[in-house]
N, C-alpha and C positions, 0 to 999 in steps of 0.2 A: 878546334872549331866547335865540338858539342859543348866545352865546358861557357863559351863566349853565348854561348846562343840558351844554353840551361843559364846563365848569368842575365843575358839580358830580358830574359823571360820574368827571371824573379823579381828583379828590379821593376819591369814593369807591373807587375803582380803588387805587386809594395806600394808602389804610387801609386796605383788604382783604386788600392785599398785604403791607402791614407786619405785621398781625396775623399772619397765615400763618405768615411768617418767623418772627414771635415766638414760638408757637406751634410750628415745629418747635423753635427752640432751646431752649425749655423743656423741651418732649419730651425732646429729647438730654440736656439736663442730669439731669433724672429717671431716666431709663434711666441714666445712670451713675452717679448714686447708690446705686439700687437692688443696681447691681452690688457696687460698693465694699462697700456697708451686706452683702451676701449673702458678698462675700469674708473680710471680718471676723467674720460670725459665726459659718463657717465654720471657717476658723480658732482663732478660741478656744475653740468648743466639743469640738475635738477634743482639748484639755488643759484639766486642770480647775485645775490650779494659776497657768497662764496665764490662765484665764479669772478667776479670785475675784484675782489680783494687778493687774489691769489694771481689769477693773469694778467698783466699789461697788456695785451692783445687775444684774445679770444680766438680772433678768426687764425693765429697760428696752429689751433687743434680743431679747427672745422667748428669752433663752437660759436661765430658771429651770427646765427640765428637760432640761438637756442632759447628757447619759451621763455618768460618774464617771470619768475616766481619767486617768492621767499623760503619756500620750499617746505615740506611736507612735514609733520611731526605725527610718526603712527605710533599708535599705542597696542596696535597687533602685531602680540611677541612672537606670537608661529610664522607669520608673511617675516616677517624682523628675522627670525631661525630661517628660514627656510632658504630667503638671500643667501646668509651668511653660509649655509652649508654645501650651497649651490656654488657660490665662487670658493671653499674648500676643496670640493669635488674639480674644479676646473685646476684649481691650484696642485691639484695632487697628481694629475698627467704630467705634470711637469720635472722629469726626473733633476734634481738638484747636481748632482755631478755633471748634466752634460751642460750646464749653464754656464757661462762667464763669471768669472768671480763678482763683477758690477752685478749681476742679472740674480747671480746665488746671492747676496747678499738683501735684494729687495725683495725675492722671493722668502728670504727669512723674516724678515722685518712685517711683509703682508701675511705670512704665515700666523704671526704673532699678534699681530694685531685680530686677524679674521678669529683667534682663539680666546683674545679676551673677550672681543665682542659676543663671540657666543655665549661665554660666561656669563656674560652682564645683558644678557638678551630680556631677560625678564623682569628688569629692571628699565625699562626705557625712556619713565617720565624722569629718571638720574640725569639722562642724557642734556648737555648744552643746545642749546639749537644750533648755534652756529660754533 
C-alpha cells in the first residue's frame, strides 16, 4: 500500500512539475511573439508605402488606421543607437533555449540584424529609405 501511494505521489510530483515547465515555456514563447508581432507593427506603421507594399490587409495587425506618412529619415545617430540598444536590451530577456526552434530561429536572425544596425548606426544617410 505505502509503495502504491509513495508511486502515486511521485507521478504526481512529475506531472506537476512537467506542466510547470510547460507552462513557463509557453509563457516565453508568447511573450516573444508578442514582442516581435509589437516590433513589426511598429515598424510598418510608421511608413505607409512600407506598410500597403508588404501587407495585403492592414487591418489583420490592427494596423487599418495607422497615420499616413512616408516616413521619417533621421540623421540622429544616438536616438538611431539608443532604439537599437533598447530593442537588444528587450531581446536579451529572452533566454534562447526556452524558445521554439520557429521562435529561436527569429530571435537569431533579429539578434543579427539589431547588431549590424548598430554597427552601421553612424552611418545612416548609407541607409535606403525604403
Amino acid at each position: 500500500m505505502r509503495k502504491k501511494t509513495f508511486r502515486s505521489i511521485l507521478i504526481l510530483s512529475l506531472l506537476f512539475t512537467f506542466l510547470i515547465g510547460y507552462k513557463c515555456l509557453t509563457d516565453t514563447n508568447h511573450q516573444f511573439q508578442s514582442f516581435t508581432r509589437a516590433l513589426f507593427q511598429s515598424e510598418l506603421a510608421s511608413n505607409t508605402i512600407s506598410l500597403h507594399y508588404t501587407l495585403k490587409d492592414p487591418s489583420t495587425y490592427q494596423l487599418e488606421n495607422a497615420p499616413i506618412s512616408l516616413g521619417d529619415i533621421s540623421t540622429d545617430s544616438e536616438k538611431s543607437l539608443d532604439n537599437i540598444t533598447s530593442y537588444q536590451k528587450i531581446l536579451s530577456k529572452f533566454n534562447l533555449h526556452s524558445l521554439s526552434p520557429e521562435n529561436q530561429l527569429t530571435h537569431k536572425i533579429l539578434s543579427s540584424y539589431l547588431k549590424t544596425a548598430k554597427e552601421g548606426s553612424e552611418y545612416l544617410l548609407y541607409q535606403e529609405p525604403f
